[in-house]
N, C-alpha and C positions, 0 to 999 in steps of 0.2 A: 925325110919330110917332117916337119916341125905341128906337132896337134894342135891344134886351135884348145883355148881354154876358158872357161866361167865360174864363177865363184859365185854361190848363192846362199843367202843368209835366207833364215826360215825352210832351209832346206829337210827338215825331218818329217812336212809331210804336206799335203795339200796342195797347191802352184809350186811351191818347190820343188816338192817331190817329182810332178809331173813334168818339170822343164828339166831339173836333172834326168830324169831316164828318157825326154824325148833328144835334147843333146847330145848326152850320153850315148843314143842308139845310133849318132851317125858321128859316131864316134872322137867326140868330144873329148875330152880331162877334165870333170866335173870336183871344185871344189865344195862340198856341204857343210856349211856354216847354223848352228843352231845352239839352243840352252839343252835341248830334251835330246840326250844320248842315242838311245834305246830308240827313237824315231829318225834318227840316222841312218842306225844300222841295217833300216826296214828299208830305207831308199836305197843304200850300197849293197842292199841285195839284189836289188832291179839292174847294176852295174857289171859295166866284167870287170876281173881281178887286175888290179893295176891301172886303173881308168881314174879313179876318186882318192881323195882326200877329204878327212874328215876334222872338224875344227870347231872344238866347240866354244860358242860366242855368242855375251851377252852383248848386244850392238849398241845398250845405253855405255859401255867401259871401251873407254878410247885404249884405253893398255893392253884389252882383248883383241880388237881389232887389229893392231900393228903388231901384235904375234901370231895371229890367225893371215892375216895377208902373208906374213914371213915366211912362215912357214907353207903357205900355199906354193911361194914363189920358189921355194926347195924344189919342190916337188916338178914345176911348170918352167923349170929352167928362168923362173923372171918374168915369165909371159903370160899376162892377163887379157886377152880378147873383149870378157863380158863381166866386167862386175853386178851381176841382180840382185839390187837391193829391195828386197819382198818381204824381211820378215815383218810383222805386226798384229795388231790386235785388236778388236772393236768392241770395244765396253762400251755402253749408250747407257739412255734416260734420261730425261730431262733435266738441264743442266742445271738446276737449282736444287737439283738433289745427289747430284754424283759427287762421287768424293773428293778431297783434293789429292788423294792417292790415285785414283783413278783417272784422273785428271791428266796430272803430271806425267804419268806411266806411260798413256796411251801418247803422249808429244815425245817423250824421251824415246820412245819404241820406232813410232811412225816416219818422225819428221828427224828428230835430231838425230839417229842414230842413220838416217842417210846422207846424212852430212859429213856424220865420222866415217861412213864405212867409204867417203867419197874422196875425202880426203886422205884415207890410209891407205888407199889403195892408187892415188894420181898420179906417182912416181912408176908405175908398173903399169899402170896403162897408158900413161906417156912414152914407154917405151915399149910399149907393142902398136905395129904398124895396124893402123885401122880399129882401133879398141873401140868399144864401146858401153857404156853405161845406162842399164835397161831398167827403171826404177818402177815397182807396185805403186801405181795411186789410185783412185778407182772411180764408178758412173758418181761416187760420194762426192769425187773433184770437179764433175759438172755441173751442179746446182746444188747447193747447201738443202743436205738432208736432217729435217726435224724429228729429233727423238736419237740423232745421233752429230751433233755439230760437233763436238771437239772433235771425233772422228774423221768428219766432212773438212774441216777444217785444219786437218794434218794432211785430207789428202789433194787439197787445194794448195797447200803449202808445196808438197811432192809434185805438183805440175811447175806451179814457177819456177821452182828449182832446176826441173828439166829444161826448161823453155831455157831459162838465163844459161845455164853450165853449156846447152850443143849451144850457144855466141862466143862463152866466154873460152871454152875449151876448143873451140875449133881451131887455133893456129897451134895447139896440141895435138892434133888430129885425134880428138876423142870424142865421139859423137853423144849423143844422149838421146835418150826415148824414155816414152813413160805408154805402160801399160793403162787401159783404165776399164778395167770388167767392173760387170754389173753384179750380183749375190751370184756367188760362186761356190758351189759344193766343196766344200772345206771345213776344218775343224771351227774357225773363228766364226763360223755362222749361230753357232750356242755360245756365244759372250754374253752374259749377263745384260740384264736392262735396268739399271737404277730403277729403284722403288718399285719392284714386285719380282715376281716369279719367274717371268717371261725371258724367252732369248730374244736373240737377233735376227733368229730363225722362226719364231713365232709373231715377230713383229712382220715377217715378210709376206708370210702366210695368211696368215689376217690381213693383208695388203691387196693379194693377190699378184702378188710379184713373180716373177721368173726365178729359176735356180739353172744356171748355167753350170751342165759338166766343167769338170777341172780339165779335161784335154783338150778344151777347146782353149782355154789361154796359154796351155803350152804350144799349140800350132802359133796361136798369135804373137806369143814372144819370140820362136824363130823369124817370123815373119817382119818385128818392127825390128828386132836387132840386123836384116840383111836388106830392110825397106829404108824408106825416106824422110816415111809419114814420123812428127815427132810424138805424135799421140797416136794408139790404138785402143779404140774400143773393144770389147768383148762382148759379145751376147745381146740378146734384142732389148731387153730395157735399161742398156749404155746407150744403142746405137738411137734407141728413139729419145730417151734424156737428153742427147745432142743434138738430136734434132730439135726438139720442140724449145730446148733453151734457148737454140739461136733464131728462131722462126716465132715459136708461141708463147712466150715466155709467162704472161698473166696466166692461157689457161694452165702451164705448168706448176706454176703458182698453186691457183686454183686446186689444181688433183693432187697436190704434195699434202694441201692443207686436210683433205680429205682421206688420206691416208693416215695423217696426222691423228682424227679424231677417233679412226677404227683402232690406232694403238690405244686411247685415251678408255 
């Protein structure tokens, strides 16, 4: 019997972590792709012995990628099921003050490094029967969130991208999905906020926003990568973002702006 296999970048801890070992538990070959070692080693402790590969990858280096995929493909006899592309970052603040290092990083990280990890990886899930490509975007890719657009704006990019690749890749038989959680218990929720003190995690709080457990988007990534739907939401302030974007849109408007001023 031939394992089904996934490959996830950002895999050293948070959504990562959580989809490798719920995978992983139904017995998976869990590739973990990441910069930060030592947070690898902490997910490949959640695994059994001989289940993972471990691959460490900056996903802005295209030359990373196509030795990280390579050598995944050692390992998985060639057969990629799920490439999740999830790593990322959310550096905010208002964009007349964030840097153009900050700038840059958070596009190269986000948007362009799903590109490359999609492209190095199209040969190997072309040739696994029924593969699929499970991409992090987030409730940020349902209405342009203020106080964090370049973010919102990588991860509006990370939905078309889905939308276009399950058209364009379907006489490949490669499907595509895009996750899209709402604040999620995870490291990137303390990413700095241009011009002060605050995280991204204090911005949320002072919002009154929700913080969705990380196991709940591992259920949901089993769930869109064996579903239909090309978008899934996660947690109740994605699932009401979508609603009231497509229903309420001014008064969404309206309470984004107001949130707005409680960062301010």
């Amino acid at each position: 019997m031939t394992v089904q296999s996934i490959f996830i970048t950002g895999g050293a801890s948070g959504i990562g972590r959580a989809v490798a070992h719920y995978f992983g538990e139904r017995g998976w070959f869990v590739g973990l792709a990441d910069i930060n070692e030592a947070g690898m080693e902490e997910t490949a402790a959640g695994l059994q012995p001989g289940q993972f590969s471990i691959h460490r990858l900056d996903v802005t280096d295209r030359a990373q990628w196509r030795a990280a995929i390579a050598a995944f493909g050692e390992r998985t006899n060639g057969r990629m099921d799920v490439l999740f592309n999830n790593a990322g970052i959310g550096v905010g603040g208002p964009l007349e003050q964030m840097s153009d290092e900050d700038i840059d990083r958070t596009i190269a990280i986000n948007f362009t490094g799903v590109i490359s990890g999609t492209r190095a990886a199209f040969e190997m899930l072309r040739d696994t029967p029924d593969s699929c490509i499970l991409n992090t975007s987030s409730a940020a890719g349902i209405y342009g969130a203020a106080g964090l657009v370049v973010y919102s704006g990588t991860k509006f990019a990370v939905r078309a991208l889905t939308e276009g690749l399950d058209i364009e890749f379907k006489p490949h038989g490669i499907r595509s999905r895009a996750l899209m959680p709402s604040f999620i218990e995870t490291p990137i929720l303390d990413g700095p906020l241009t011009g002060g003190n605050a995280s991204v995690r204090d911005m949320i709080s002072e919002a009154g926003l929700e913080i969705t457990p990380v196991q709940d988007v591992a259920e949901a990534a089993w769930q869109a990568v064996h579903g239909e739907k090309i978008h899934t939401t996660v947690g109740k302030t994605a699932k009401k973002l979508a609603f009231a974007a497509r229903w309420t849109p001014g008064r969404l408007r309206k309470s984004l702006g107001m949130a707005r001023r409680v960062q301010d």
